[in-house]
TIBAPA-758407 format. One record per residue: residue in one letter; x, y, z negated of N, C-alpha, C in turn. Coordinates in pm, whole numbers, plus 50000, padded with zeros to 5 digits. Each point is the difference from the previous one (the first is absolute). Example, Ala and Ser with C-alpha at 12.3 -4.5 7.8 and 13.67 -1.06 7.14 Angstrom:
BEGIN
A513194943149220499115011950000500905012050000;S499655010550072500825011949994499235010949927;
//
This chain:
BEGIN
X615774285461391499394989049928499794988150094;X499595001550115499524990950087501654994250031;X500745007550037501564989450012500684994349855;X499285005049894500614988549902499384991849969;X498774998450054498764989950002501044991150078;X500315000750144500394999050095501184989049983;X500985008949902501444992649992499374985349859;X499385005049911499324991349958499534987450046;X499094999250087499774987150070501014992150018;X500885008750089501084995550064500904995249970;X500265005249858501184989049898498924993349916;X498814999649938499644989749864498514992650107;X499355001650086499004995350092500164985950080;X500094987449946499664990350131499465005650135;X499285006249989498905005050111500895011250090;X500075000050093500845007650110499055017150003;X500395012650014498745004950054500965009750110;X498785009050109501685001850076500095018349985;X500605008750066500045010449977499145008950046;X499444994250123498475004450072499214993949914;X499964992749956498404994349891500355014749914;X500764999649876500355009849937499615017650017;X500165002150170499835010750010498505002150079;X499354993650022498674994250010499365003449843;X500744994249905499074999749893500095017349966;X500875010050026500035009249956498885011950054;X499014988250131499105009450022499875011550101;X501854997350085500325009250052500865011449974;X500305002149786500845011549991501684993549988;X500154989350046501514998050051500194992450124;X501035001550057500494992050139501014990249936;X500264988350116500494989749982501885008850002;X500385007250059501405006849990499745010049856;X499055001449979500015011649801500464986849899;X498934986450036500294990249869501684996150034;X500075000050095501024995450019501515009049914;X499855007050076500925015349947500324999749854;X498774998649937499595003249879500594990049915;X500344986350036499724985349982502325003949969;X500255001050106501345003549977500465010549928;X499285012649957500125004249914500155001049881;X498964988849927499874992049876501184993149992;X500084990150064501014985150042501405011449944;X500375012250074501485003949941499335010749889;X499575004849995500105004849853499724994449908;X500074985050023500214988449924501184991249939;X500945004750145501224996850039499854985250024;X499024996450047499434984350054500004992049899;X499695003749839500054993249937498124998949960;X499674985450126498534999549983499964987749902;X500564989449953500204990549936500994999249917;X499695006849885501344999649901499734986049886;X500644996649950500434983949944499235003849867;X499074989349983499255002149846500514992749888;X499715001349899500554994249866500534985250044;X499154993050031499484986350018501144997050080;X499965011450175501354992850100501625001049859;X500065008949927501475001849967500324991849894;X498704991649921500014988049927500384989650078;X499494997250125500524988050082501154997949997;X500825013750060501545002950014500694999149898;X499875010449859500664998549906499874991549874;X498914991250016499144989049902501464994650003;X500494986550130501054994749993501335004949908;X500125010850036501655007750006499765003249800;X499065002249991499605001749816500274992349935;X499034986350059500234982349936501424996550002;X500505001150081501484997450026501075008649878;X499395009350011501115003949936499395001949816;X498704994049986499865001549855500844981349980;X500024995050073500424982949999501705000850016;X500545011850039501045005049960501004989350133;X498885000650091500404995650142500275008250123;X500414994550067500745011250145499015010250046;X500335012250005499335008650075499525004050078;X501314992950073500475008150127499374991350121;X499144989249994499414996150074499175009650160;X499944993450079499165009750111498554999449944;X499465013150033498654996550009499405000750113;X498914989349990499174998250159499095014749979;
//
């Protein structure tokens, strides 16, 4: 729990916190090499997918390529 607290901060947190604060907060029942360990554990049985694309990012992308082609205009444009 304390390393998905952990990876938490760390992707959605302005606020930095570090892996000794972290294992500090645990009071003593983890070391800075357990969060750690643990921390890469998650991360691939994730397969590093910590930021996957929400509704909203694939509207940005495919909003254009839709309009275009309900206007019965080019497709095949790049997208940024």
């Amino acid at each position: 729990a304390m390393t998905s607290l952990y990876l938490a901060v760390k992707l959605h947190s302005t606020r930095k916190i570090s892996v000794s604060s972290m294992a500090s907060l645990s009071q003593g029942r983890l070391r800075v090499d357990q969060v750690l360990k643990m921390e890469l554990c998650i991360i691939k049985s994730l397969c590093w997918r910590l930021n996957p694309p929400t509704p909203f990012i694939y509207l940005t992308v495919a909003g254009p390529l839709i309009d275009a082609s309900a206007d019965g205009g080019d497709t095949s444009t790049n997208v940024k």
